[in-house]
Structure formats: structure tokens, C-alpha cells
N, CA, C and O of each residue as an XYZ file, in Angstrom:
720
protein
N      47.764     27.158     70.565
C      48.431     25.891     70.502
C      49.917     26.145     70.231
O      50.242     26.856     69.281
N      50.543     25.761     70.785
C      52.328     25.553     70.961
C      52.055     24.837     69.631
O      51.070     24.348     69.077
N      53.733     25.036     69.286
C      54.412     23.735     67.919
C      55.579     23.313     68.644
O      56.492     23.910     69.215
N      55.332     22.313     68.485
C      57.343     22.058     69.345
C      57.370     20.713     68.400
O      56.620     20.249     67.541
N      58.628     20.323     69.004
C      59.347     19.580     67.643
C      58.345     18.006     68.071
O      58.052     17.096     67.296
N      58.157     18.074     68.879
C      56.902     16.442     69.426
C      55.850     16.600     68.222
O      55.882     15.876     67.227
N      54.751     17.803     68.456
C      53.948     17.549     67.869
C      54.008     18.541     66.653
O      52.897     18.945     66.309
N      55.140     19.048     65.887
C      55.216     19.580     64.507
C      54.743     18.568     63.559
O      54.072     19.092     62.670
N      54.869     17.201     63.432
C      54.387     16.395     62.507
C      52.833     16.128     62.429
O      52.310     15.784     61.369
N      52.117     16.302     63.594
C      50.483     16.444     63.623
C      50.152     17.725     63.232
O      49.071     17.759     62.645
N      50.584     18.562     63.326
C      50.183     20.189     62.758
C      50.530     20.333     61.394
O      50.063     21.203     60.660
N      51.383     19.443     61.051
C      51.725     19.529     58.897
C      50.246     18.437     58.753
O      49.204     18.701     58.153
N      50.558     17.287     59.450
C      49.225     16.341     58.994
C      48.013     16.678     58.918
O      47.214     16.176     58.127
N      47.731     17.650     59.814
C      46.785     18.840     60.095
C      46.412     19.319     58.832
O      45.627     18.884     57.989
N      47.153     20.322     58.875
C      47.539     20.965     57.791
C      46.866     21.025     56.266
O      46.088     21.661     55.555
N      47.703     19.951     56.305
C      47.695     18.808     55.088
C      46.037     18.360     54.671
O      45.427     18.227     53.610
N      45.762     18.243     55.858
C      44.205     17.568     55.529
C      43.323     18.616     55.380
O      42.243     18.556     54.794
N      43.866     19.703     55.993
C      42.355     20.728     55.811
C      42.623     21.440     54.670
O      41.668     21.699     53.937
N      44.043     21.920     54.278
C      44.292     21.835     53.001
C      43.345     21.010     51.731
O      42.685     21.603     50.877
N      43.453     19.785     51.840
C      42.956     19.007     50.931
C      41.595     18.975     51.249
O      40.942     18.656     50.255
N      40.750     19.225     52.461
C      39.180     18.828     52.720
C      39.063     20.866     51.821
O      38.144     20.906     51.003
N      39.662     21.928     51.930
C      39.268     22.951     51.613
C      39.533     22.662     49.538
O      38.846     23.235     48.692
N      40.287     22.002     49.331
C      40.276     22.298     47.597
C      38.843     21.257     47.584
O      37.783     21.622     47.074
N      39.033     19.977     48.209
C      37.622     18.953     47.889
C      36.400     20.277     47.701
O      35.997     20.763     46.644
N      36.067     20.576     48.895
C      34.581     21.593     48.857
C      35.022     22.375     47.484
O      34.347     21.878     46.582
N      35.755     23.247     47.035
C      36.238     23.855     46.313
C      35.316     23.218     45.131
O      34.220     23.647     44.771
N      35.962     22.184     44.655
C      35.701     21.417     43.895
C      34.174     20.835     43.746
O      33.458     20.774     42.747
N      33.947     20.455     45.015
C      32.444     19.977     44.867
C      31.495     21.200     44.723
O      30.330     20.949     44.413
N      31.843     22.437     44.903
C      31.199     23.535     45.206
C      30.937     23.958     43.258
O      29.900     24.276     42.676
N      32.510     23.758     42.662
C      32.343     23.820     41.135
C      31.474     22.471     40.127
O      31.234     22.310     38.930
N      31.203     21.671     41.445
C      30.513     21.028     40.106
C      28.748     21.309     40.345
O      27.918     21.170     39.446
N      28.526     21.605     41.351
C      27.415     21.649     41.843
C      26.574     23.317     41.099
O      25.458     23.407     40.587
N      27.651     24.460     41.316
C      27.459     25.206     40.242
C      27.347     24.858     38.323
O      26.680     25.416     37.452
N      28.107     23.966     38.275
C      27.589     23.336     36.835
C      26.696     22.702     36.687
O      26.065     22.754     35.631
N      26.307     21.791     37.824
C      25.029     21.116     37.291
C      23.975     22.252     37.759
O      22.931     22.003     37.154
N      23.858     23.017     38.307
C      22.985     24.197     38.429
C      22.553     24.989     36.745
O      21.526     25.109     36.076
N      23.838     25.346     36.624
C      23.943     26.182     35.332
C      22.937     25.058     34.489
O      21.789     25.392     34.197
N      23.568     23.450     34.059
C      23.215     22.454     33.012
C      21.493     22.512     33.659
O      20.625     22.599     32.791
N      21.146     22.477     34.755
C      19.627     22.193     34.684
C      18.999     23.855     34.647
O      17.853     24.031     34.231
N      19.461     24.500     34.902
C      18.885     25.744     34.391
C      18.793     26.116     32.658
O      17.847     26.795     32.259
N      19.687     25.691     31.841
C      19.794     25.686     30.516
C      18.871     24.740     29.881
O      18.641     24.816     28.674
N      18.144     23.545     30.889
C      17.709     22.441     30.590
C      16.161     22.925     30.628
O      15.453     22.549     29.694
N      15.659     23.629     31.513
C      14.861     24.254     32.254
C      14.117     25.556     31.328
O      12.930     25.869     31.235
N      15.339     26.146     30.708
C      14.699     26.973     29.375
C      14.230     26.253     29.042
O      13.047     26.006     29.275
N      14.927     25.665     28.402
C      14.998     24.808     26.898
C      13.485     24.109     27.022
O      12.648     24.477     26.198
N      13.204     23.376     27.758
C      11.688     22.816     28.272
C      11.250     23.978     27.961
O      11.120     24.269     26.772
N      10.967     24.785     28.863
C       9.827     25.843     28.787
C       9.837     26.999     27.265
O       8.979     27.854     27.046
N      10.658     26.795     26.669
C      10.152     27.477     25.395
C      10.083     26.329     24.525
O       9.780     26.535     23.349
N      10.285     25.315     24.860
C       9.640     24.315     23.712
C       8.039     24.258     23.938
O       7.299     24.203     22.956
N       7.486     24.272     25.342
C       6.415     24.229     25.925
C       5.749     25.571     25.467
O       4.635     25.482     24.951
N       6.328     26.817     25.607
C       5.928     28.272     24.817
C       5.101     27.901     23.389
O       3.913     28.014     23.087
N       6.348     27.377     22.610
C       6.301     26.853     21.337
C       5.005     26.256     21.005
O       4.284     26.578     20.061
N       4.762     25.245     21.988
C       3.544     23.907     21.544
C       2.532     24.673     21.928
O       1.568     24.433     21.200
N       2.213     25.736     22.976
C       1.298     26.396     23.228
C       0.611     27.022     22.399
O      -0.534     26.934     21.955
N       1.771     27.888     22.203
C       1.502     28.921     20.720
C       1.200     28.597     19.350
O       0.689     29.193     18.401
N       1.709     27.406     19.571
C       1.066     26.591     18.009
C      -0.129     25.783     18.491
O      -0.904     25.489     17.581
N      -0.352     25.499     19.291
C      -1.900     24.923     19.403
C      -2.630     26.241     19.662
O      -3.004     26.528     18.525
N      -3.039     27.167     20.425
C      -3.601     28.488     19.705
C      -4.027     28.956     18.505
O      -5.075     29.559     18.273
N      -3.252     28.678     17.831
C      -2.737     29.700     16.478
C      -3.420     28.793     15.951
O      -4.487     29.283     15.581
N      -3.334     27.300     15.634
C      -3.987     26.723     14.914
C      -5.724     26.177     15.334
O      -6.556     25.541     14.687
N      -5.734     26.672     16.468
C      -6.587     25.711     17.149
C      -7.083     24.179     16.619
O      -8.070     23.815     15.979
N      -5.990     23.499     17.159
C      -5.704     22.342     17.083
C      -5.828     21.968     18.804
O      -5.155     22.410     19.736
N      -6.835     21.092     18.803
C      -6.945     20.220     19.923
C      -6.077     18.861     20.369
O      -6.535     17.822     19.893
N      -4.963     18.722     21.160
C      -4.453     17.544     21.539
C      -5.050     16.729     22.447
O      -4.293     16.098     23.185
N      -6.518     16.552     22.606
C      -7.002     15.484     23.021
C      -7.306     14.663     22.526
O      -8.250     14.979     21.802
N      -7.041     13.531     22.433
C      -7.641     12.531     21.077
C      -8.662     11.790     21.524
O      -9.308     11.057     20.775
N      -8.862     11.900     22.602
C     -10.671     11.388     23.254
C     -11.758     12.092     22.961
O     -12.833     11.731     23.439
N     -11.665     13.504     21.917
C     -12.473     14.030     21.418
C     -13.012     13.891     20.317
O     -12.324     13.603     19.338
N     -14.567     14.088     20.210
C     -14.652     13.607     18.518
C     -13.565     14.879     17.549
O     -13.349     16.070     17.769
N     -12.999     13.790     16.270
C     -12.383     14.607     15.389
C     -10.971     15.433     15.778
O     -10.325     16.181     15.043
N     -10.747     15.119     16.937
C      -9.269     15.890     17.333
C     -10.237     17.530     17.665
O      -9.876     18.573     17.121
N     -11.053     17.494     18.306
C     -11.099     18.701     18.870
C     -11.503     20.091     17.589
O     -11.591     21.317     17.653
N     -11.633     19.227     16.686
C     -12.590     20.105     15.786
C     -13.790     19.967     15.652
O     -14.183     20.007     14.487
N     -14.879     19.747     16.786
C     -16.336     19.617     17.025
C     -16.523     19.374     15.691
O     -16.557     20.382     14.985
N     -16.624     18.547     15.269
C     -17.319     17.571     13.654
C     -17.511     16.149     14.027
O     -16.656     15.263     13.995
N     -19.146     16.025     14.498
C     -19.718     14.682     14.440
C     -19.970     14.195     13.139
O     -20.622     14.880     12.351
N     -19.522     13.074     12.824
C     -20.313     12.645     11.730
C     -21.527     11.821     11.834
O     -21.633     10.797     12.510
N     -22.659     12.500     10.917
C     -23.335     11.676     10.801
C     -23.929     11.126      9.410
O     -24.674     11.899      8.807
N     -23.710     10.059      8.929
C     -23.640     10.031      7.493
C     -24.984     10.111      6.693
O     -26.021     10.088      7.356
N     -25.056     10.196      5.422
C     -26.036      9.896      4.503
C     -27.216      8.564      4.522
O     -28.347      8.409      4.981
N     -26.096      7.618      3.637
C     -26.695      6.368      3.509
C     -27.113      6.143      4.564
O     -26.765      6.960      5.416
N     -28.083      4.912      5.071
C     -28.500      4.539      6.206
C     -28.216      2.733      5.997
O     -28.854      1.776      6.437
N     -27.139      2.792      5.245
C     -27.040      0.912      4.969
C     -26.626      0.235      6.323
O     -26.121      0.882      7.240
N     -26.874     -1.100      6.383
C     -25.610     -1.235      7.437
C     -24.830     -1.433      7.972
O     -24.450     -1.602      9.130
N     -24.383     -1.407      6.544
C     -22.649     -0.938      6.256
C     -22.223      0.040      6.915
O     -21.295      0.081      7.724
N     -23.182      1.149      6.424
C     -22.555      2.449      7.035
C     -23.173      2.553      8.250
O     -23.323      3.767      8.386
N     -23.704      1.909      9.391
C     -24.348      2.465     10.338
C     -22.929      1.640     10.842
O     -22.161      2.163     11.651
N     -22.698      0.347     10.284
C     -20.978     -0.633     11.269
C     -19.632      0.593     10.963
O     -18.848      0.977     11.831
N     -19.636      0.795     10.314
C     -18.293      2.083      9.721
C     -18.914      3.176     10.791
O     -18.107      3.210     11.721
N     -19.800      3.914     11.008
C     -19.735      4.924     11.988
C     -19.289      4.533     13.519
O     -18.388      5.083     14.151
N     -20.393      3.113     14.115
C     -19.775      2.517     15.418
C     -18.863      2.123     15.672
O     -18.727      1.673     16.810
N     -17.698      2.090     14.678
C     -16.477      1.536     14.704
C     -15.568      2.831     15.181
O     -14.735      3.070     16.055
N     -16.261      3.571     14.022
C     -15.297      5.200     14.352
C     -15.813      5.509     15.194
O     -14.911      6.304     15.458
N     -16.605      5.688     16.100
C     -16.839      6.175     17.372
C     -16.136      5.742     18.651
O     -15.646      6.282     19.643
N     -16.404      3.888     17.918
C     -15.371      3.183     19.299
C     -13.804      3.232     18.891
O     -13.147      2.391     19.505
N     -13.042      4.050     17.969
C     -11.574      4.350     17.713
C     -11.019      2.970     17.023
O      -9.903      2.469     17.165
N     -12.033      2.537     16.297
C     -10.899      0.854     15.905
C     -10.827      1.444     14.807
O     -11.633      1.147     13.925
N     -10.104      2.165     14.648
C      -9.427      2.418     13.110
C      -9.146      1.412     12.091
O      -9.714      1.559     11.009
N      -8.494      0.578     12.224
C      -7.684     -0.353     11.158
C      -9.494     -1.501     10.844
O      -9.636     -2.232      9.864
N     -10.312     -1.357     11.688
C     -11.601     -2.353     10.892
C     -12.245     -1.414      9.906
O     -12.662     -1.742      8.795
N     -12.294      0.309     10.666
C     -13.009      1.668      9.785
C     -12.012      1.396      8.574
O     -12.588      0.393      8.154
N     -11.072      1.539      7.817
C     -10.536      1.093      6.807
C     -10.694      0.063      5.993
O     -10.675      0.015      4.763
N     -10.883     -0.910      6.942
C     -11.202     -2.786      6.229
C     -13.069     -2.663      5.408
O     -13.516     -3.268      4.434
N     -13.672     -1.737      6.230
C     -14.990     -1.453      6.199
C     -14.900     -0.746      5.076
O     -15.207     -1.290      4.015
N     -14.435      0.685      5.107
C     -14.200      1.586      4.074
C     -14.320      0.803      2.824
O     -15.240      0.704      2.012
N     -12.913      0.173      2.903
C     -12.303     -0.581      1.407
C     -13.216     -1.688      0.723
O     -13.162     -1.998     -0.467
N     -14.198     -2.316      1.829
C     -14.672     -3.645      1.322
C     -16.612     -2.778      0.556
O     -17.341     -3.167     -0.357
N     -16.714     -1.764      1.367
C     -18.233     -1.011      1.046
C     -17.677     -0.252     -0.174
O     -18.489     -0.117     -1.089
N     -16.579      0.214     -0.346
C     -15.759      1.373     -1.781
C     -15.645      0.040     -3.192
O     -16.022      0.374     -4.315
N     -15.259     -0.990     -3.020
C     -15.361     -2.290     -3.538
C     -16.632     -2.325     -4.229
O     -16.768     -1.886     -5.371
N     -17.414     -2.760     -3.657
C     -19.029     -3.292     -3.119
C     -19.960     -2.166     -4.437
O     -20.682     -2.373     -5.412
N     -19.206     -0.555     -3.478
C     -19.940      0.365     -4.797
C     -19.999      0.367     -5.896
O     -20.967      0.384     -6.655
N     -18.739      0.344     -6.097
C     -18.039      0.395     -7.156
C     -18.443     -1.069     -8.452
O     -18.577     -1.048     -9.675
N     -18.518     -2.075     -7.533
C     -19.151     -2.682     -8.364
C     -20.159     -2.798     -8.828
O     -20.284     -3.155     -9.999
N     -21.464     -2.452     -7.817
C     -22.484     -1.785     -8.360
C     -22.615     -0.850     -9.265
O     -23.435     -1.087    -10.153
N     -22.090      0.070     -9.300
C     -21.671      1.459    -10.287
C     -21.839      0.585    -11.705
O     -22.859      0.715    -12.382
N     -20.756     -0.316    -12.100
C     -20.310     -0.667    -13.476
C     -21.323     -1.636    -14.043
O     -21.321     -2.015    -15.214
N     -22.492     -2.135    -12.788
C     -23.394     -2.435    -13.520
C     -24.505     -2.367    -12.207
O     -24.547     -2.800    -11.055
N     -25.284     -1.636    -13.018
C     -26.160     -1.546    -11.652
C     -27.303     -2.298    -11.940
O     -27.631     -2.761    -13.032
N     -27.918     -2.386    -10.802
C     -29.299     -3.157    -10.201
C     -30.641     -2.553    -11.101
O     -31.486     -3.207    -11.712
N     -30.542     -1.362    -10.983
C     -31.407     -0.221    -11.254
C     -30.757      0.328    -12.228
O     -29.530      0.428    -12.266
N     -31.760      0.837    -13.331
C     -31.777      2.262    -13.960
C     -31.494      3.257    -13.894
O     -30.593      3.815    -14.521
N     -32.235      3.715    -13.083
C     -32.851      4.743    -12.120
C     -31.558      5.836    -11.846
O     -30.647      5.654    -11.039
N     -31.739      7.069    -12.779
C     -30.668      8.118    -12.121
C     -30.381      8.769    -10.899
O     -29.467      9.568    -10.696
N     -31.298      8.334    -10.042
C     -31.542      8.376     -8.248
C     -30.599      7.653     -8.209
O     -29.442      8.073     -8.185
N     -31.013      6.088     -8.192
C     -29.729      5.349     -8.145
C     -28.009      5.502     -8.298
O     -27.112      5.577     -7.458
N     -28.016      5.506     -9.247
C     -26.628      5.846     -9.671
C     -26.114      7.291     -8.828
O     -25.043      7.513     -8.264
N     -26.934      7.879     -8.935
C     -26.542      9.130     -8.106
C     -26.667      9.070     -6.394
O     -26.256      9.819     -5.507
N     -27.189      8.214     -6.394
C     -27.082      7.468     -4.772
C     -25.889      6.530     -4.599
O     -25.740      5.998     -3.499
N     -25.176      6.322     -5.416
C     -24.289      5.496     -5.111
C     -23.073      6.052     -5.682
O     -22.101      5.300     -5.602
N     -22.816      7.557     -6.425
C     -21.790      8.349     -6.244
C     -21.836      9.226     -4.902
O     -20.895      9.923     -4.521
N     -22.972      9.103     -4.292
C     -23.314     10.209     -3.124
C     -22.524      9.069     -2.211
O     -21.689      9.524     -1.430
N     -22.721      7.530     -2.238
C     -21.768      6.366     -1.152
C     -20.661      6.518     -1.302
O     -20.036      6.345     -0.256
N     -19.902      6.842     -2.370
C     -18.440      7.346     -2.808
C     -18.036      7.909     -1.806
O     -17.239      7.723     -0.887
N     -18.947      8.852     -2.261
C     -18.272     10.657     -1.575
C     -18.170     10.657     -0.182
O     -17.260     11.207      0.439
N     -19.293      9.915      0.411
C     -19.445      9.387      1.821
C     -18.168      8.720      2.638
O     -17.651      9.088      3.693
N     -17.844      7.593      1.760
C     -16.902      6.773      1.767
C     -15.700      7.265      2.116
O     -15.039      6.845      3.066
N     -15.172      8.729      0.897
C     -13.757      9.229      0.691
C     -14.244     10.367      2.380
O     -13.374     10.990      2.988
N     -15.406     10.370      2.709
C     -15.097     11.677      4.044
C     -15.032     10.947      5.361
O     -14.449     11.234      6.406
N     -15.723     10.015      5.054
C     -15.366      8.964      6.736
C     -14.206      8.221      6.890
O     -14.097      7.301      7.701
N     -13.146      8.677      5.969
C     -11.965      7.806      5.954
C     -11.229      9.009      6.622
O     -10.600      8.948      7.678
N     -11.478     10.552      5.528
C     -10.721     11.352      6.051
C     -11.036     12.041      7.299
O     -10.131     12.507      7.991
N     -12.496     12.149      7.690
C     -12.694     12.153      9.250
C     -11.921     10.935     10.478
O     -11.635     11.168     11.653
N     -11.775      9.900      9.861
C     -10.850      8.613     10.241
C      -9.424      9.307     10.715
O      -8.938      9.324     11.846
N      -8.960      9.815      9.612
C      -7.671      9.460      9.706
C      -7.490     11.206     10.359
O      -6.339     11.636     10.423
N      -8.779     12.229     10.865
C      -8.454     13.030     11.882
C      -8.956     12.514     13.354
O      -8.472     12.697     14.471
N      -9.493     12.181     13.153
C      -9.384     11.716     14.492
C      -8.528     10.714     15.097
O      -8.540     10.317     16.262
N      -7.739     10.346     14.078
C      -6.860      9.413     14.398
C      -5.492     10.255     14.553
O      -4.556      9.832     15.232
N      -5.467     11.195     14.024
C      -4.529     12.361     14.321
C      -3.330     12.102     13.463
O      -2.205     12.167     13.958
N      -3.494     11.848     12.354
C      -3.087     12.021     10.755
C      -3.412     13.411     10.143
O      -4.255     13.552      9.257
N      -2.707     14.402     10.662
C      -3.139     15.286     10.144
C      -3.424     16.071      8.659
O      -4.305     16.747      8.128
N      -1.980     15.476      8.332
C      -1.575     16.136      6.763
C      -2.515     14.807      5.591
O      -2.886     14.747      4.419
N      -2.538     14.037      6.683
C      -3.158     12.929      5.005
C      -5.113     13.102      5.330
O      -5.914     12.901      4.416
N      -5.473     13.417      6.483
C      -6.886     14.266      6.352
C      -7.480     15.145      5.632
O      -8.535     15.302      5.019
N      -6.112     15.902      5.973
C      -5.715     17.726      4.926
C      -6.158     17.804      3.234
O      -6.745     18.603      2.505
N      -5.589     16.654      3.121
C      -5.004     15.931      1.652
C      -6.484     15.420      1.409
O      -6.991     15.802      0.354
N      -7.094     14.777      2.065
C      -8.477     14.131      1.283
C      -8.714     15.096      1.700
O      -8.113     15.806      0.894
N      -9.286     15.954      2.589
C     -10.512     17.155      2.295
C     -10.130     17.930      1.347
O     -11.213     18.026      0.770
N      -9.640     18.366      0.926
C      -8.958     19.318     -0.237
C      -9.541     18.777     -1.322
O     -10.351     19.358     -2.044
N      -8.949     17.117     -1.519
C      -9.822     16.796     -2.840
C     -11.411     16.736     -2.872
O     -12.093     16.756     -3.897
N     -12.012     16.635     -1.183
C     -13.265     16.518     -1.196
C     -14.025     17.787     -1.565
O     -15.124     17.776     -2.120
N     -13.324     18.926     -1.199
C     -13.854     20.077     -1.161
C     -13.679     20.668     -2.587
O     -14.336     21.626     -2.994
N     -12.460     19.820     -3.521
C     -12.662     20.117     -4.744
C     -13.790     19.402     -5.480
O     -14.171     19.857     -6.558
N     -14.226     18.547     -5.073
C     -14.655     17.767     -6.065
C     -16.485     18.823     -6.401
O     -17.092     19.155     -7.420
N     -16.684     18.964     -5.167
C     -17.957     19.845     -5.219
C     -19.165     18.768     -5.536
O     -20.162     18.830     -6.256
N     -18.597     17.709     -4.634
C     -20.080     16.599     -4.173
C     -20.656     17.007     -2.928
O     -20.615     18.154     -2.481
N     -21.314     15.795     -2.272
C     -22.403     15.484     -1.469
C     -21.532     16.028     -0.217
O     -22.343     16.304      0.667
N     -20.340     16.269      0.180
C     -19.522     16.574      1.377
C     -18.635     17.407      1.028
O     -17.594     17.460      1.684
N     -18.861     18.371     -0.239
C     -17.810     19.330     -0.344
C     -17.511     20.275      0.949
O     -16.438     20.588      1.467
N     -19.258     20.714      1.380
C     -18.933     21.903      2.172
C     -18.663     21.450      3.751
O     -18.086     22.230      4.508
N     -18.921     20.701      4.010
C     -18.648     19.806      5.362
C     -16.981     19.813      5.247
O     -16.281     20.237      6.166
N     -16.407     19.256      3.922
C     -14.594     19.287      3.857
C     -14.457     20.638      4.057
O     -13.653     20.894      4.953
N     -15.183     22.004      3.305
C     -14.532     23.068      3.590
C     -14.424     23.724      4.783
O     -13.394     24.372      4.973
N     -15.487     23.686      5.846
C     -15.669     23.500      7.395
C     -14.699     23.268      7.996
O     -14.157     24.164      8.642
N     -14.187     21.969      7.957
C     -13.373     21.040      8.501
C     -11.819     22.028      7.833
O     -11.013     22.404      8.684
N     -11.704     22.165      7.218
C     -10.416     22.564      6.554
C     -10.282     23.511      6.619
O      -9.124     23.815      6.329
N     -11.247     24.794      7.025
C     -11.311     26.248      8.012
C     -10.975     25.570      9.241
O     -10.061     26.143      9.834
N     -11.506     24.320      9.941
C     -11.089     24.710     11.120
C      -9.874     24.306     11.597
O      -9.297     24.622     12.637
N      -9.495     23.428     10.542
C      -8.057     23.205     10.496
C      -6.635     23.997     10.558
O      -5.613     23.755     11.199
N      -6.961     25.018      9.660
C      -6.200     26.051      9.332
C      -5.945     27.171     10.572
O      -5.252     28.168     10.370
């Protein structure tokens, strides 16, 4: 291509533009490398958090399914008493309505308790049947509140259950091996 003085002003305009279309790419070329870099940094960051949750569900064997009985620590309950009180408190916890398994809990822990301070019966069966509803009481709350995936306040009643060295000590200590 000739330059002559006609068309010198289309060859700067020229110029000019491919000039400016070559810094544009330039430019788009640097951001496109940054967002590369930002989703690659993003991309760790996921996958060792994901490492992380792996390795701690392993280690603990802790189950994150909560459609399992107990959070994946194979522990059916099946209780003592046969009232049916306690047969409504188990079908409740089976069907996941937590907040009635509590209302249930509290109103049958009530109920005992008042029996306790004066009972019906004599009878040291008795009375000892109705610290055995206690004990019942304090493990279907804390089986409750694992399967509800409360972990640390489960933790917390089996510990005391497993101290107490009643009717569900060794069932809490089970549960609190398999916790660990």
C-alpha cells in the first residue's frame, strides 16, 4: 500500500484503531487471566474445605444423613415402659416431629414425677418403675435431640446418663463410643 498525502489521514486513523483494538485485547486478555487465577483460588479453597468435611466425617464417623435413625449411629430405640405415653413419644420420634417429642417428654417427666412424691402403690417395683420412666425419659430426649442433629447437647445428656449408672447407662455409653 502507497501513503501519499490523499490517503495519509486513513493510515494514522488506521493506525490509531488497531493501536487501540491491540491494548483493548491486551487488557481483556489481563482480566480474563485474573478471573482465572480468582476461580482457581476459589476452586482450592472449596476443595480443601470439602477435604476437611470428609476427613472429619471419617474420623468421627459421624453420619450427615438425617433420614437415618439417630444421625447414622445405628441406635433404634426401643423403650422400656410400654405406657401410651411412651408408645406416642416413640411414633413421634420416628415421624421427626421433634418439638411434640419434647411437649410429650415434659408433660410424661411432670406426670412421673408427680407420681414419685406420692405414689399410688407401695410397692418398691413401683417406685423403681417409675425412676426406670425417668431414666427413659432423660434418653429419648437425648436420642431426640441426636437425631435431630444437636450434637453437643446429646453429648451432654448421655454423659450424665452414662454417669448416673441407671436403666440406660450402658446404651448412653454405646452411643457416646460411637460418637467419639
Amino acid at each position: 500500500m502507497r501513503i501519499d498525502k490523499d490517503n495519509i489521514e486513513d493510515v494514522l486513523i488506521r493506525a490509531i484503531r488497531e493501536k487501540g483494538a491491540m491494548e483493548r485485547m491486551e487488557a481483556l486478555d489481563k482480566q480474563m487471566a485474573a478471573k482465572v487465577a480468582v476461580s482457581r483460588r476459589r476452586r482450592t479453597w472449596l476443595t480443601s474445605v470439602a477435604a476437611a468435611c470428609v476427613l472429619l466425617v471419617a474420623c468421627t464417623d459421624v453420619s450427615l444423613r438425617l433420614h437415618t435413625r439417630s444421625v447414622g449411629y445405628g441406635y433404634e430405640f426401643t423403650g422400656v415402659s410400654r405406657g401410651a405415653r411412651s408408645g406416642n413419644i416413640e411414633n413421634l420420634l420416628n415421624d421427626k416431629q421433634f418439638p411434640k417429642v419434647y411437649e410429650e417428654i415434659q408433660t410424661a417427666r411432670e406426670e412421673t414425677l408427680k407420681e414419685l412424691e406420692r405414689p399410688s402403690y407401695d410397692d418398691p417395683d413401683y417406685i423403681n418403675q417409675l425412676n426406670t420412666d425417668l431414666q427413659e425419659l432423660d434418653f429419648i430426649e437425648a436420642v431426640a435431640h441426636l437425631r435431630q442433629g444437636k450434637f453437643f447437647k446429646a453429648k451432654k445428656e448421655l454423659k450424665t446418663i452414662s454417669a448416673s449408672d441407671g436403666a440406660y447407662s450402658q446404651d448412653a455409653d454405646l452411643l457416646l463410643r460411637k460418637m467419639l
